[in-house]
C-alpha positions in Angstrom: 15.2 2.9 39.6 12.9 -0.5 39.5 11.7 -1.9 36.7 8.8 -4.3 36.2 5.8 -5.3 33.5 2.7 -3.1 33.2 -0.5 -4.4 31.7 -3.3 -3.1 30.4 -6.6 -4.5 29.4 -10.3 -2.9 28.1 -12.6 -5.5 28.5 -16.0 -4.8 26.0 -18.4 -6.8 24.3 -17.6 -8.3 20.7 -15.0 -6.3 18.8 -16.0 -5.6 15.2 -13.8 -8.8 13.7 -12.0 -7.3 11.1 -10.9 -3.9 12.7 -9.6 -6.2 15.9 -6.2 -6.0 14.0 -5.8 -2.2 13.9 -7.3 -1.8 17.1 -4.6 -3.8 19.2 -2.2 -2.2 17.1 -3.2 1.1 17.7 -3.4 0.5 21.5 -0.4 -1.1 21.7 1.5 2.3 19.8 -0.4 4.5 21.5 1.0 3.3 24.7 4.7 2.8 23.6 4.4 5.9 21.7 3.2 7.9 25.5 6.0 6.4 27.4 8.6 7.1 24.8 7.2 11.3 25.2 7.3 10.5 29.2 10.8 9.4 28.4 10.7 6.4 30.8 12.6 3.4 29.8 11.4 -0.2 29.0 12.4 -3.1 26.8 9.6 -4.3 25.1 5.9 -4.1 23.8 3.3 -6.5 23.3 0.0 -6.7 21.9 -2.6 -9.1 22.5 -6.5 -8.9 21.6 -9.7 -10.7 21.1 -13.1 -10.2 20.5 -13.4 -9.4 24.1 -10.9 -7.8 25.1 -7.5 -4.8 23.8 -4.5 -5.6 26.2 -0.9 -4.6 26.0 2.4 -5.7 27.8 5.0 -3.7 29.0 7.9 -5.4 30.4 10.9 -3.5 32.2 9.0 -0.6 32.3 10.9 1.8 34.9 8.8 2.5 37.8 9.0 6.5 36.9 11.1 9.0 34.8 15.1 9.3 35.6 15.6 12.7 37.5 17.1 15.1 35.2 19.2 18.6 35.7 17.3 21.2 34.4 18.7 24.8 33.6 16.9 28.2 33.6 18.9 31.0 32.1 18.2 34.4 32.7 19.6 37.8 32.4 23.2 38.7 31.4 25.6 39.1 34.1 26.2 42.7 33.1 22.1 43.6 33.1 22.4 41.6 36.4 24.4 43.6 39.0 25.3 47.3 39.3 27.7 48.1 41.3 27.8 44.6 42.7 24.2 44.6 43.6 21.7 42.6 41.9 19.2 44.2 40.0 15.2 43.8 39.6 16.2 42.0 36.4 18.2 40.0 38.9 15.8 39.1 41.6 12.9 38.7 39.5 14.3 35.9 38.2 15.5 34.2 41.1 11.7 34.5 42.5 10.4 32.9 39.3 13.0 29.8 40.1 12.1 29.9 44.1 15.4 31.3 45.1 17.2 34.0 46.4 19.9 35.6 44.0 22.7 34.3 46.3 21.2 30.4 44.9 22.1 31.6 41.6 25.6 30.3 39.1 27.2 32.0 36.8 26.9 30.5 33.0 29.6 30.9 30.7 28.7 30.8 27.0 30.6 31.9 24.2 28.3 35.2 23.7 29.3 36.2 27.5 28.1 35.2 31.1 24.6 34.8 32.1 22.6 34.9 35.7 21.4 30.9 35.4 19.2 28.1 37.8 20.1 24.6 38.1 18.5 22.6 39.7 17.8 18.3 39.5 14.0 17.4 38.9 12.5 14.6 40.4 11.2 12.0 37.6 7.2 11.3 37.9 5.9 8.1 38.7 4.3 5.8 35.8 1.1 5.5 38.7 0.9 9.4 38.1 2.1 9.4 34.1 -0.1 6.2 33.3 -3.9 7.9 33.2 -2.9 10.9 30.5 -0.9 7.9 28.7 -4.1 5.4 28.4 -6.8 8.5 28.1 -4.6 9.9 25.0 -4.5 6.1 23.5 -8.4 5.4 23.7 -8.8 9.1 22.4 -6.7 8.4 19.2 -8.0 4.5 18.7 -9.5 3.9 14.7 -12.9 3.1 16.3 -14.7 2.5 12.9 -17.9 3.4 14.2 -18.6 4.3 17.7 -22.0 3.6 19.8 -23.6 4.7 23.1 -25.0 2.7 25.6 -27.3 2.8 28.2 -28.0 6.4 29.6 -23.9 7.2 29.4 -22.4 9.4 27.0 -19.7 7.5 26.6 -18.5 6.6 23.1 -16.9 3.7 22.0 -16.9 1.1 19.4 -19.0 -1.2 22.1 -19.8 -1.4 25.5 -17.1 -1.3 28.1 -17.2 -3.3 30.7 -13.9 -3.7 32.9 -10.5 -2.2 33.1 -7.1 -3.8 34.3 -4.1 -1.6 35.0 -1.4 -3.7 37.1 2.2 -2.6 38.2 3.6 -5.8 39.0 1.7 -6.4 41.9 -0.2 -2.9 42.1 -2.9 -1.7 40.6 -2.7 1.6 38.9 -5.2 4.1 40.1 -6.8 5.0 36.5 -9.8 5.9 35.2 -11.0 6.1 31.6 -14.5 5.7 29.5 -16.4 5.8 33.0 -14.5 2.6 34.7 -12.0 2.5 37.4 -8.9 0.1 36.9 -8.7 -3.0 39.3 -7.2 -5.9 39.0 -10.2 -8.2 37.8 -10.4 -9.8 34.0 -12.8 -12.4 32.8 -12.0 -15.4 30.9 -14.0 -17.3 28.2 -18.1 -16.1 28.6 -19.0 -19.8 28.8 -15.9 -22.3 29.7 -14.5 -19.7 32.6 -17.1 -16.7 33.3 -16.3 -16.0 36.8 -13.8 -13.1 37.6 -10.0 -13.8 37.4 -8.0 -11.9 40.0 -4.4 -11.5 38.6 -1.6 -11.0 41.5 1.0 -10.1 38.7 1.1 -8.5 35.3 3.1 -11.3 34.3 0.5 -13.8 35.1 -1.9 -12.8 32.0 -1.1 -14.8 29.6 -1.1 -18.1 31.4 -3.8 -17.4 33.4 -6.1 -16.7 30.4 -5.3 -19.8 28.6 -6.3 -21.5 31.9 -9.7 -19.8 32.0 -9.9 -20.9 27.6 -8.8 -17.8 26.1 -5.8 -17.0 23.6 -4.9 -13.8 24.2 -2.1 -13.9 21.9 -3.4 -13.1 17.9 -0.9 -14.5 16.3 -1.1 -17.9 18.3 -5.1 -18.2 17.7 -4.5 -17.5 14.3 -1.4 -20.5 14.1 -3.8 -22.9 16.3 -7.0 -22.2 13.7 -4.9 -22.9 11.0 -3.1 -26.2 12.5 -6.5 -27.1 13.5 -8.3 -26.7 9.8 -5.7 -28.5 7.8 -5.9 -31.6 10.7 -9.4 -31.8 9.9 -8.9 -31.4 6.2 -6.7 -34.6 6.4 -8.4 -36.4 8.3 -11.1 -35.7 5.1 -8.3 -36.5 2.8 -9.1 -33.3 1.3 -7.0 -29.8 0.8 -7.9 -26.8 2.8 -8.0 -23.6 1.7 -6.9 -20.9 3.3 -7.8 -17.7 2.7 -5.6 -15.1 5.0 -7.9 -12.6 4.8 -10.5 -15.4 6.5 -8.7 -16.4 8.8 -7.6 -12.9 10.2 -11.2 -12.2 10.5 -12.5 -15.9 11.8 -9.5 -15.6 14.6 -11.5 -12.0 15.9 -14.7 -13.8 16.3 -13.2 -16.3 18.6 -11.5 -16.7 21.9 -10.9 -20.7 22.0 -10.9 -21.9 18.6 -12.4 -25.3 18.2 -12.3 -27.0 14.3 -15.2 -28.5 12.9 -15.9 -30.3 9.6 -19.5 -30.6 8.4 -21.4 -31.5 5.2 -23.5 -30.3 2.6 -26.1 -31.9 -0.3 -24.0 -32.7 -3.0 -26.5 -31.3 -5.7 -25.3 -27.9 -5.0 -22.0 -29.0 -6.4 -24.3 -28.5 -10.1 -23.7 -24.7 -8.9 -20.7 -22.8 -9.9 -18.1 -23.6 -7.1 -16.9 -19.7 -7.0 -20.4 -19.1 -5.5 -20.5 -21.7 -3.5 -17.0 -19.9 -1.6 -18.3 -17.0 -2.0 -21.5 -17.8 0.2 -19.6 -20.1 2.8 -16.7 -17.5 3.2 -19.0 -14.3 3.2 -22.1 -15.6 5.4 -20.7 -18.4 7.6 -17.2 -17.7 7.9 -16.2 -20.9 6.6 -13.0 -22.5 5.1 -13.5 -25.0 1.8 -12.4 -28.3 1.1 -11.2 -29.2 -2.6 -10.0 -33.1 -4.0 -6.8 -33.5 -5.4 -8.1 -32.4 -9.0 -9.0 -29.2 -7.3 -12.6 -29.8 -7.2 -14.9 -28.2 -4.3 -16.0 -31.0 -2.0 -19.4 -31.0 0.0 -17.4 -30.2 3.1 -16.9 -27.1 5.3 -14.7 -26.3 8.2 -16.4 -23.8 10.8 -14.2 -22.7 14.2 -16.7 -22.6 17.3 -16.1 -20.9 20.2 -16.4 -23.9 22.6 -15.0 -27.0 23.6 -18.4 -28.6 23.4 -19.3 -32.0 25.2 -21.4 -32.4 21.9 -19.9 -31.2 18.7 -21.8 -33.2 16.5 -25.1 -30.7 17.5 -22.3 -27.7 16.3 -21.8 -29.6 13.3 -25.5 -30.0 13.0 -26.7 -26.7 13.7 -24.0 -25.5 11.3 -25.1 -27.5 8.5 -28.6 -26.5 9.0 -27.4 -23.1 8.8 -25.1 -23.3 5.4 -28.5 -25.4 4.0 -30.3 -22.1 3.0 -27.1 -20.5 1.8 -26.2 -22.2 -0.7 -30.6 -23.2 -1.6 -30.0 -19.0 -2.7 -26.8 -19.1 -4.5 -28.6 -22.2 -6.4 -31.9 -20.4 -7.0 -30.0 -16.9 -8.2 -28.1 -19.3 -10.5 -31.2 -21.0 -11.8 -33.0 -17.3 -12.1 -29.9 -15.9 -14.2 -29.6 -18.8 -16.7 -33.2 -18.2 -17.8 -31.9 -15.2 -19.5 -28.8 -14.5 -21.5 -26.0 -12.0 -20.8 -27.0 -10.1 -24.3 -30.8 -10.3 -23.3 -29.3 -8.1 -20.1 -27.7 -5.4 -22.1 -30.6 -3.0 -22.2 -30.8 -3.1 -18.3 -27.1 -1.4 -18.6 -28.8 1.8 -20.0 -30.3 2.5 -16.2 -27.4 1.6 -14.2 -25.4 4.8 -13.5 -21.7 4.7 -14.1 -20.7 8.5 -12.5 -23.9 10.9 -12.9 -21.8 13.1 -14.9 -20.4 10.6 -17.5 -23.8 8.5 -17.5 -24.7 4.7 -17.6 -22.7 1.5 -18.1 -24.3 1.4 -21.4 -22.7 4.9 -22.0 -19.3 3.4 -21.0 -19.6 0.4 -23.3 -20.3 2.7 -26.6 -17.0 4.5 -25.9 -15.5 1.7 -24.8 -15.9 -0.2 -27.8 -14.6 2.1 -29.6 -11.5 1.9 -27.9 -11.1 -1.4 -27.6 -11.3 -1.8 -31.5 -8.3 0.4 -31.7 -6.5 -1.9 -29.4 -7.7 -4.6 -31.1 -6.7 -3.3 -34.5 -3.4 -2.4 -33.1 -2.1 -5.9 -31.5 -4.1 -8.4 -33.9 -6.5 -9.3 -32.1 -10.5 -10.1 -33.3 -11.5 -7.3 -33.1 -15.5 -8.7 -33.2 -14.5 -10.4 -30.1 -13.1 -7.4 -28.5 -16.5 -5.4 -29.4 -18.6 -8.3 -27.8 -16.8 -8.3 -24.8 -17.2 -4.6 -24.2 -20.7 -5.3 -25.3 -21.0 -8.2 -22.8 -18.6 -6.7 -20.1 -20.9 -5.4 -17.2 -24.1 -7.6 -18.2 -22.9 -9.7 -14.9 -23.7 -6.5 -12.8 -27.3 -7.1 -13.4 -27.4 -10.1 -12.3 -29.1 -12.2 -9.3 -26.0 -13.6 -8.2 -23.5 -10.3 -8.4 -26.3 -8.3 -7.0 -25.9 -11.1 -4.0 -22.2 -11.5 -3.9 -20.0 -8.5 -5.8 -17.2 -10.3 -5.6 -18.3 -12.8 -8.4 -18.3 -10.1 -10.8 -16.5 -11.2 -14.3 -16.3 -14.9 -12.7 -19.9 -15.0 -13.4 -20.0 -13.1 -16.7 -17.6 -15.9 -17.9 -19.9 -18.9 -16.4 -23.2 -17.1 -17.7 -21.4 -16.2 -21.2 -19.9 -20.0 -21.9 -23.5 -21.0 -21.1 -24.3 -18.7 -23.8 -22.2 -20.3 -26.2 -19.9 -17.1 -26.3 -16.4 -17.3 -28.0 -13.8 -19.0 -25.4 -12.3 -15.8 -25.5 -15.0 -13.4 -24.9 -15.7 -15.5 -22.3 -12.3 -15.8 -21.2 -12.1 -11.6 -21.7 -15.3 -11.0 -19.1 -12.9 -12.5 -16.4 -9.9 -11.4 -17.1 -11.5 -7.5 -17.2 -11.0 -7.0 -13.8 -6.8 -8.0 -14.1 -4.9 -6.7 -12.6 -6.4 -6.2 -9.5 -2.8 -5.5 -7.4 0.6 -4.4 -9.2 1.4 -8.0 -8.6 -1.6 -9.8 -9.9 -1.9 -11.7 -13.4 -2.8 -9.7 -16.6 -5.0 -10.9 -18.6 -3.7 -13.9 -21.0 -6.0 -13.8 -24.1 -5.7 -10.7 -26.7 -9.4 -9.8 -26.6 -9.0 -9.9 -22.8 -6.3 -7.3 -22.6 -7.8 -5.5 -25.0 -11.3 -4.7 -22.8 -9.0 -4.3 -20.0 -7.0 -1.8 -21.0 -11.0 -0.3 -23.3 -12.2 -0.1 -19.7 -9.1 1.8 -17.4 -8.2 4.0 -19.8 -12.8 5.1 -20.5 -12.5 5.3 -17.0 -9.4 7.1 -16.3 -10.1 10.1 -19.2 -13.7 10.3 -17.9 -12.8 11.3 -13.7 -10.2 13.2 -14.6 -12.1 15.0 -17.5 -14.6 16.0 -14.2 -11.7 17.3 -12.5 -11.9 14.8 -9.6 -8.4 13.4 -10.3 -7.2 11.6 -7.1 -5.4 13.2 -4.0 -3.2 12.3 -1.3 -5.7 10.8 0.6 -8.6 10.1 -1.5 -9.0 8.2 -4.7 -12.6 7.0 -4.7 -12.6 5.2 -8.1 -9.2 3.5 -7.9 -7.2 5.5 -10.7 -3.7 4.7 -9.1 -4.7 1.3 -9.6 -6.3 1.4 -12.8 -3.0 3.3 -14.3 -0.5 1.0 -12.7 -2.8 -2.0 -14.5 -2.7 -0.5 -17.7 1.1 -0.1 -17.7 1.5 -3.6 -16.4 -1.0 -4.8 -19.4 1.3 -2.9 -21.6 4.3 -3.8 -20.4 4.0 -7.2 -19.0 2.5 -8.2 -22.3 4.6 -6.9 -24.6 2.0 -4.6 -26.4 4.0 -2.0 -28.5 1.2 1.1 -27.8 1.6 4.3 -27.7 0.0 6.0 -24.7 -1.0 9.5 -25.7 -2.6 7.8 -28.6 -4.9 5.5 -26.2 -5.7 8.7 -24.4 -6.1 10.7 -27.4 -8.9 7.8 -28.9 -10.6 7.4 -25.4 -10.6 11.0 -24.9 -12.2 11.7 -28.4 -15.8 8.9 -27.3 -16.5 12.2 -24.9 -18.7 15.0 -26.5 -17.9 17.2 -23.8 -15.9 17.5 -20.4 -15.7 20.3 -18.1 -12.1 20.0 -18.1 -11.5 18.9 -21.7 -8.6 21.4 -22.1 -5.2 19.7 -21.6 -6.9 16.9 -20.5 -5.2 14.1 -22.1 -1.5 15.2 -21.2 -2.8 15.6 -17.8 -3.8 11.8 -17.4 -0.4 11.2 -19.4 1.6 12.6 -17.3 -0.5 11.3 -14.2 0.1 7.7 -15.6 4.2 7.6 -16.6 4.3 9.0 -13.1 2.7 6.0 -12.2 5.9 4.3 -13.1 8.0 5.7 -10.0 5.9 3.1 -8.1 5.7 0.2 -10.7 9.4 0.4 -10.7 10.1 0.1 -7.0 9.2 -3.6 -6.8 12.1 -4.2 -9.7 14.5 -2.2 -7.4 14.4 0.7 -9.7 15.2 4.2 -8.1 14.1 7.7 -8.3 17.0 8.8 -10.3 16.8 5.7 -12.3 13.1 6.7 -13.2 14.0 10.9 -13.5 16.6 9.9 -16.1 14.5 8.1 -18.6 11.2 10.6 -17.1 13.4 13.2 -18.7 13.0 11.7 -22.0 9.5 12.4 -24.4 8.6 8.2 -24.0 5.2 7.9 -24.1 5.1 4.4 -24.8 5.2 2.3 -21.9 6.8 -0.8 -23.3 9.4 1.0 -24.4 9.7 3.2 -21.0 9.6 0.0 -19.1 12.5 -1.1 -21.2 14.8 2.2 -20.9 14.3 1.5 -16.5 15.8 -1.9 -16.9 18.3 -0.8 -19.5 19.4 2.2 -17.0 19.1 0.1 -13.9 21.7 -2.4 -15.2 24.1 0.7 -16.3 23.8 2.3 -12.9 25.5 -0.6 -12.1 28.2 -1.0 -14.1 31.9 0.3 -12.5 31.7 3.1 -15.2 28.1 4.3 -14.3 29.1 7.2 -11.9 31.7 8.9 -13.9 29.7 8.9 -17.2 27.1 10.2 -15.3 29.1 13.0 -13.8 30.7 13.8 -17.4 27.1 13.8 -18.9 26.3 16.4 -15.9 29.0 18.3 -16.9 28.7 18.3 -20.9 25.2 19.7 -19.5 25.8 22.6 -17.8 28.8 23.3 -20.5 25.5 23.2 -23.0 23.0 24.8 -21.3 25.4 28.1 -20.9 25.6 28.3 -24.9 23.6 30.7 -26.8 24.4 28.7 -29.4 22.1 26.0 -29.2 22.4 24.2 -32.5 25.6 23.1 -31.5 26.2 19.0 -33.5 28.1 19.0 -36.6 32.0 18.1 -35.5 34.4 19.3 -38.3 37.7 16.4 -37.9 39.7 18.7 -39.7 39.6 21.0 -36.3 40.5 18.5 -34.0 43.8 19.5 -32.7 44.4 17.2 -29.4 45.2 13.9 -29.1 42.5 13.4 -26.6 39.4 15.3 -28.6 40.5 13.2 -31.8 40.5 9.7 -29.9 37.3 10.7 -27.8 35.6 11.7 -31.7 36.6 8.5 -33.0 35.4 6.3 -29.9 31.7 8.6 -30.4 31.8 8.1 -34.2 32.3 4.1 -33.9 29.7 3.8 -31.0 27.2 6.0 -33.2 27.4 3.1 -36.5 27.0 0.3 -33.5 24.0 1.4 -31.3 22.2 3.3 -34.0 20.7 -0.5 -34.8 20.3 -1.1 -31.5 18.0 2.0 -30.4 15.9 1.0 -33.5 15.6 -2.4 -32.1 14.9 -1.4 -28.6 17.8 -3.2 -27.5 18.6 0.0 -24.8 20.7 -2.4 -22.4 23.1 -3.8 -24.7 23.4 -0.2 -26.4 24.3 1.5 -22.7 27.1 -1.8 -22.6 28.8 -0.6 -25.6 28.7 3.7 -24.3 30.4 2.5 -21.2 33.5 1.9 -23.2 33.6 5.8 -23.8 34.1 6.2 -20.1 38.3 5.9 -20.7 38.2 8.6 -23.8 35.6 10.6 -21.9 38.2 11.1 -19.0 40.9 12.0 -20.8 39.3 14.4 -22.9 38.4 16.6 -19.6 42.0 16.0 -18.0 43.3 17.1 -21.5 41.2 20.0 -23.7 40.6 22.9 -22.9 36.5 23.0 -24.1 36.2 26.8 -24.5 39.2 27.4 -26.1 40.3 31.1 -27.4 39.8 30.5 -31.1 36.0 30.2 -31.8 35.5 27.7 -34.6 37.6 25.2 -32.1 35.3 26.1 -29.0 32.2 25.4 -31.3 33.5 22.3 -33.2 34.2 20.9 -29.1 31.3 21.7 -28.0 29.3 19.7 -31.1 32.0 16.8 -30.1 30.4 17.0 -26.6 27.0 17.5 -27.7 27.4 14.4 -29.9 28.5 12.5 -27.0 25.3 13.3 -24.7 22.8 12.9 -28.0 24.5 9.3 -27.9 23.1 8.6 -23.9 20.1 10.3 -24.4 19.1 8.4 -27.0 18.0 6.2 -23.6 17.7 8.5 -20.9 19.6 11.5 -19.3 22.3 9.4 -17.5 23.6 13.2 -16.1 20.9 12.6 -13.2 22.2 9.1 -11.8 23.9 9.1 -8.8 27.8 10.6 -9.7 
């Protein structure tokens, strides 16, 4: 069997920039995925795109599948032959395998013999599996919008213009989206236009990068990046780097080409945030700052040409950027003419959710919350109520209407403008944290405080319309929004109870359609939240079912039971205590008896019970001031030591002994035992 490369390429006009990632991918699986089902080997894959252009590399792809034995069975030997002569059972089945009966073996099994057909079958080639492969991959592409063209009613995300499908040498005879595969790609549409006739699949790298085209994504990406932070020293300036920028600047080009122009330095007067925001969303370019961090009048673009003449790039560039940043200027001029408060009355037309009503809705019941919070973690609470107040005002602004993105940045500029409070100002930013389970919370009280006002509105309001979130939709971010209130709670330290946040948010409502239950259902939504907040501190599912099994509603204290039973589970003693809590369990759980604690010393008879009731009696006096302290990790420390007692107890007592008053008074020295772990979590569902 040989082996050699195969490549692929779908040449088409510009590639939507920021779905050129997903694309390649996609093409790239689909392919390795179709020759994995074909079951013919190879070594490796690789993907390569640009705006131009979806390719993939195989290399030691086998030139077809490995022949394979394949095995009919058919009747039983006995339903076969009578009287040594083969039946119609018999023949019909050696017909349906194009044989006479006499090709036929015998199959031994070990529920008898059988009438079988073996046979070897020839493995297809990859010119004959290759066109179902590729049509099934193009099929199954996340095209995020598709287009006709011309008089064709073909569908793709744009026109297609060429298809290469090379064997090594040969090309493979495949058709798909109306072309036919050759051997012809194109390089860069101005440095190297003319067609490219590859003799090899392995040639395609090489031979694009000598016709100005890098193929290879993650090598544009490296040589955009090398390139910006050369011409940022040569500045003497830091570049900025936003990933997400330079994934999308690396699918608008195929030869990237750094370029550093300027701007007036009057717009620097502007609020530098908008200033990004109009270079990075419009222009696609990267920012300059000084060594204090301040935005210089400088800009990095990425042509797509070598040109003899860069200074009429930078030029034209510059021209360009001019207007830009003459509107984030004037929208900044028109918004300071009128304070954030002087906006508030625009808030009463500006619909929230049709069924829960405006942002000015939302602020009266979240101000309402937010005072609670306030109250509760000694904050002011007249700054928490003007930031509510204040909170969305940015929304109805020139500049957030331009750029979304700026939303709370601006309400913190246009507010300290105001002469707000730091901290109300401060609190308009810091609304909108955090905006990933990583991110910063919000540092100032008042801050946390309209954070937390804000989820939680937002949170009892959805699911009080019964559109809690699903599998695969959650439209107004509630996963996120619960996962930032827990890490508000947790992360700063607020001792809050969550049913009671739920239970004051819930009460702003005058009526929901699904006001019954309501507030257990977004509690129990949100602690479930905490099987994913946990994973990034390496806490497990049992590790979060164990303290789950506990009635914790407050998160700070939930938070602290995980990290208090995640450093037990890995104590030495972890797994037996956790299979003797398991076991007092089920010993519990088959009493009628359920008021089973008080533990009479006077009917201990064994050595073991009376040493395991001391060990639980001396525990009980040292963690009791520990579980009032929160101090759950030091308390599970000092159980472990009942691990020794614990053992012996089980290797020694009988538990349901034959007099009764011993069996009860054993069973309260075991339920004391388990009360004692669960004052933390139910350690019975660790791993044993």
């Amino acid at each position: 069997m040989a082996v050699n490369t195969l490549l692929l390429e779908l040449g088409a006009e510009e590639l939507p920039p920021k779905a050129l990632d997903a694309l390649s991918d996609a093409f790239a699986a689909g392919i390795e995925k179709g020759l994995q089902e074909a079951d013919v080997p190879f070594a490796s894959v690789a993907a390569f795109a640009t705006p131009r252009r979806l390719a993939v590399q195989v290399f030691e792809l086998a030139d077809k599948q490995p022949d394979r034995d394949v095995e009919r069975r058919g009747p039983a030997l006995a339903a076969a032959f009578k009287d040594g002569v083969a039946t119609k059972a018999a023949e019909g089945f050696a017909r349906s395998c194009g044989v006479t009966v006499d090709d036929l073996i015998h199959l031994d099994t070990d529920k008898g013999t059988w009438l079988a057909f073996r046979e070897q079958q020839q493995g297809e080639s990859i010119q004959a599996l290759l066109p179902e492969i590729l049509r099934k991959t193009i099929s199954a592409l996340p095209v995020p919008k598709y287009m006709r063209w011309g008089a064709s009613r073909i569908e793709f995300s744009r026109p297609v213009h060429w298809l290469l499908a090379l064997y090594g040498n040969d090309v493979v005879a495949v058709e798909v989206l109306g072309l036919q595969a050759s051997r012809t790609t194109f390089g860069h549409r101005f440095h190297a236009p003319d067609a490219i006739q590859l003799a090899h699949a392995d040639d395609y790298v090489a031979s694009l990068e000598n016709a100005y085209v890098l193929v290879d994504r993650a090598q544009r990406r490296e040589r955009i990046r090398e390139q910006v932070l050369a011409e940022a020293e040569v500045q003497e300036a830091n570049a900025v780097i936003d990933e997400d920028l330079l994934i999308e600047v690396s699918g608008l080009v195929e030869w990237p080409v750094a370029l550093t122009g300027s701007f007036d330095e009057r717009f620097l007067e502007v609020p530098a945030e908008c200033l990004i925001s109009s270079m990075k969303a419009n222009q696609k370019y990267f920012h300059l700052l000084d060594d204090a961090a301040r935005l210089k009048p400088l800009f990095i673009t990425i042509a797509n040409i070598d040109s003899a003449d860069p200074d009429q790039v930078i030029s034209g560039n510059e021209k360009v950027i001019r207007p830009r940043l003459a509107d984030a200027a004037f929208f900044y001029e028109v918004d300071r003419k009128r304070t954030l408060a002087a906006r508030t009355p625009l808030l009463e037309s500006v619909i929230f959710q049709k069924q829960l009503g405006t942002l000015a809705d939302k602020a009266r019941r979240s101000t309402v919350v937010a005072t609670f919070i306030a109250e509760n973690i000694n904050a002011n609470v007249a700054h928490a109520q003007r930031a509510v107040a204040l909170a969305k005002c940015d929304l109805v602004t020139e500049m957030v209407l331009e750029f979304p993105e700026l939303q709370g940045i601006m309400g913190r500029y246009y507010a300290e403008l105001d002469g707000e409070p730091a901290n109300v100002s401060q609190a308009l930013e810091e609304q909108y944290l955090p905006r990933f389970a990583t991110d910063a919370i919000p540092q100032s009280a008042t801050g946390k405080a309209l954070a937390l006002a804000d989820r939680l509105d937002t949170l009892v309001g959805i699911f009080g319309i019964g559109q809690r979130p699903t599998g695969a939709k959650d439209p107004f971010a509630l996963r996120r929004a619960s996962i930032g209130v827990l890490n508000i709670l947790v992360k700063g330290e607020l001792n809050l109870d969550l049913r009671e946040l739920l239970n004051v948010a819930a009460e702003q409502y005058k009526s929901l359609p699904k006001a019954d239950g309501l507030v257990e259902d977004v509690l129990t939504y949100m602690l479930d939240r905490f099987r994913a907040w946990g994973q990034d501190e390496g806490i497990t599912a049992e590790m979060y079912l164990a303290v789950r099994a506990r009635p914790v509603t407050n998160p700070l204290d939930f938070a602290r039971r995980l990290r208090a039973v995640k450093a037990f589970a890995q104590r030495d003693e972890a797994a037996a205590l956790a299979s003797a809590n398991k076991r007092v369990s089920n010993i519990l759980a088959k009493q009628a008896n359920t008021d089973i604690t008080q533990v009479d010393s006077t009917l201990l008879a064994e050595d073991a019970e009376k040493k395991l009731f001391q060990a639980v009696t001396a525990n009980q006096a040292l963690v009791a001031p520990l579980f009032a302290l929160g101090d759950y990790q030091k308390a599970l420390d000092i159980l472990a030591t009942l691990r020794e007692p614990v053992d012996a107890f089980f290797d020694q007592v009988m538990v349901m002994a034959d007099d009764p008053a011993i069996q009860r008074n054993r069973l309260a020295l075991l339920a004391s035992l388990q009360g004692l772990f669960l004052e933390v979590a139910d350690i019975s569902l660790l791993p044993q």
